[in-house]
C-alpha positions as CSV (number, residue, x, y, z in Angstrom):
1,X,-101.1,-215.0,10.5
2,X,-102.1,-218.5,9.1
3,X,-100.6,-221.4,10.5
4,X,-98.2,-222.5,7.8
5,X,-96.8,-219.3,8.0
6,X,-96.1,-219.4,11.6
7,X,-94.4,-222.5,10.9
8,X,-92.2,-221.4,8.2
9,X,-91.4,-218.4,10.3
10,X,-90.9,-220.3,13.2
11,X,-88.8,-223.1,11.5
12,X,-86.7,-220.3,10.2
13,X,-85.9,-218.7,13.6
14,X,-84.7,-222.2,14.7
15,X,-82.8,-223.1,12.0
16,X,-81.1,-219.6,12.1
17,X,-80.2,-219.8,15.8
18,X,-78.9,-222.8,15.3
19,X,-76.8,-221.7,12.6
20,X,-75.7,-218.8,14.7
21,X,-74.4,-221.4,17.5
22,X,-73.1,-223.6,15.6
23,X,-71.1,-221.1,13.3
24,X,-71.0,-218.1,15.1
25,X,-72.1,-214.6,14.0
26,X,-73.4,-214.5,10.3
27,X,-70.6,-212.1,8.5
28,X,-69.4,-211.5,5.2
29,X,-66.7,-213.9,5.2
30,X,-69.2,-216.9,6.2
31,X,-72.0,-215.8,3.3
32,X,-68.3,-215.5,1.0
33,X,-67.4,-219.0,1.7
34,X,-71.0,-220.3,0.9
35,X,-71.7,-218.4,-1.8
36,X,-68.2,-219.8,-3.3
37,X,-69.2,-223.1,-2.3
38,X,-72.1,-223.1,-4.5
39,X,-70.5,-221.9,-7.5
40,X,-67.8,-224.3,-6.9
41,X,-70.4,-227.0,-7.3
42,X,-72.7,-225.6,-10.3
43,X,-69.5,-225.2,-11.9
44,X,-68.8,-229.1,-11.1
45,X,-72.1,-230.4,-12.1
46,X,-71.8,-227.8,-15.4
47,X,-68.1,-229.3,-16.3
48,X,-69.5,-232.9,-16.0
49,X,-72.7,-232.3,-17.7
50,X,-72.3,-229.6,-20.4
51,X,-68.7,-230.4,-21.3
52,X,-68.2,-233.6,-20.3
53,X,-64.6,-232.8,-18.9
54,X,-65.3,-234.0,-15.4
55,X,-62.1,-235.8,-14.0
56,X,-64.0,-237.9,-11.2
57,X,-65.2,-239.9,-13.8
58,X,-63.9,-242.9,-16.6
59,X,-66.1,-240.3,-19.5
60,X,-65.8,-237.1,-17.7
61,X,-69.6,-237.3,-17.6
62,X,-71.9,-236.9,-14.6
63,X,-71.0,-239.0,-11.4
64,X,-73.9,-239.4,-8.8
65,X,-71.1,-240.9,-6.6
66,X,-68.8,-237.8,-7.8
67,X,-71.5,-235.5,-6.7
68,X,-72.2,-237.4,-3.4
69,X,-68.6,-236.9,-2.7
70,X,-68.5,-233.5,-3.3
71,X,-71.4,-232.4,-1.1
72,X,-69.7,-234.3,1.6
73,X,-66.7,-232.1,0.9
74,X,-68.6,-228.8,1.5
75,X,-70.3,-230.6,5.1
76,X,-67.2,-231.2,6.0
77,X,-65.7,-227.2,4.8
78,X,-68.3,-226.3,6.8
79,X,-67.9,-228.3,10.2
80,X,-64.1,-226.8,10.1
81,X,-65.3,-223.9,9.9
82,X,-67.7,-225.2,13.6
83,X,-64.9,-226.5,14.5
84,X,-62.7,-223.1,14.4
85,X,-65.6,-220.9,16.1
86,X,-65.7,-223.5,19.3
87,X,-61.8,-223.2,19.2
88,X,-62.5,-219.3,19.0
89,X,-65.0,-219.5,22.0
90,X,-62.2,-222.1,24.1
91,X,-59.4,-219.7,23.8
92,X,-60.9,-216.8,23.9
93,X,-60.0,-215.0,20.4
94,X,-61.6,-214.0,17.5
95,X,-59.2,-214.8,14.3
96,X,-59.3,-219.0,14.1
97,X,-62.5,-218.6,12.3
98,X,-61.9,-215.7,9.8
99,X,-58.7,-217.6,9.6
100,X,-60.2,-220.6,9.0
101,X,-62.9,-219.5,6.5
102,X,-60.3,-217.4,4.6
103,X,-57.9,-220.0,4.0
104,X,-61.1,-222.2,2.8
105,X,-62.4,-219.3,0.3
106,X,-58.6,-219.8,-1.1
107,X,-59.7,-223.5,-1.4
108,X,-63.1,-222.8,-3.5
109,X,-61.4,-219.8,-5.5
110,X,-59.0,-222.1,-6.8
111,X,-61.0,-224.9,-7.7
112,X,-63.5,-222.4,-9.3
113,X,-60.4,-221.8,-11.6
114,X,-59.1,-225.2,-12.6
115,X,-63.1,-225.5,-13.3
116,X,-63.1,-222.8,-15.8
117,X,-59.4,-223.6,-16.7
118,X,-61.3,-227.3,-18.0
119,X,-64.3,-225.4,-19.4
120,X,-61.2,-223.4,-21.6
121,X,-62.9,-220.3,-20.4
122,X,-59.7,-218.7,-19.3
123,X,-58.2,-216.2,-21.7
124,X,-54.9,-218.2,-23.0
125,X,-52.3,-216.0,-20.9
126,X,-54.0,-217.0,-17.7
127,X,-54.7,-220.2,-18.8
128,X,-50.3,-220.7,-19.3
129,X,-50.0,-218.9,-16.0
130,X,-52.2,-221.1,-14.1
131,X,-50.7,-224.4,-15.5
132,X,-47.0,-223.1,-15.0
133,X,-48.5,-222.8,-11.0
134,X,-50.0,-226.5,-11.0
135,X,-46.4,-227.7,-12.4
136,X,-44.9,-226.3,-9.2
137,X,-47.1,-227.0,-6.9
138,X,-47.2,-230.4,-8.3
139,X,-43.2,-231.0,-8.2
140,X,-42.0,-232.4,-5.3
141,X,-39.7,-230.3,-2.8
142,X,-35.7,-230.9,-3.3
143,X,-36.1,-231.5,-7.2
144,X,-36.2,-235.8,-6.5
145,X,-38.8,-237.7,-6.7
146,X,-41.0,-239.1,-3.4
């Protein structure tokens, strides 16, 4: 074996052990949740590139600051999800993390949507549907205004 292949090999092993400590046991719910995360953020940069419909700028146009944000965003996702494995390891249980992660794939499935809601690649019916649910979600609880 050549030596840049032992270090890629060996580079991997560490990065994947450390990934393992860190997170806990690679499963289907972690690759979920980054897989999600990914198109959550192709689907940002497309809405802000391609259709120019991006709300985290004045034009709705491409936002290095925008992007900068967002990749701080998914750290952050994924440090919760850290942070819920060493609470798993503390008390001795095995549902913060799935917990956790599941209630973050809710997170990304949702802003996957208002993404393609913005794109107007919803068919209409959904498209109604899903603003009726951001109306109440956005009203404030007892009908008054906070």
């Amino acid at each position: 074996m050549s030596y840049s292949k032992f270090s890629v090999s060996a580079a991997a092993g560490v990065l994947s052990a450390c990934a393992t400590f860190i997170f806990g046991e690679w499963s289907n719910d972690i690759l979920a949740l980054i897989v999600l995360m990914v198109i959550d953020f192709i689907m940002g940069l497309l809405l802000a590139i391609v259709f120019r419909k991006s709300p985290k700028s004045k034009k709705g146009g491409l936002s290095s600051i925008a992007a900068w944000k967002g990749i701080a965003k998914k750290t952050c996702t994924l440090l919760l999800v850290a942070v819920a494995y060493q609470a798993d390891i503390l008390l001795s249980t095995a549902y913060i993390r799935p917990t956790v992660v599941g209630a973050l794939c809710a997170s990304e499935i949702i802003s996957i949507v208002e993404n393609a809601a913005k794109m107007g690649i919803l068919p209409e019916p959904v498209q109604k549907l899903l603003d009726k649910v951001i109306d109440i979600l956005n009203t404030p609880k007892g009908g008054g205004e906070s």
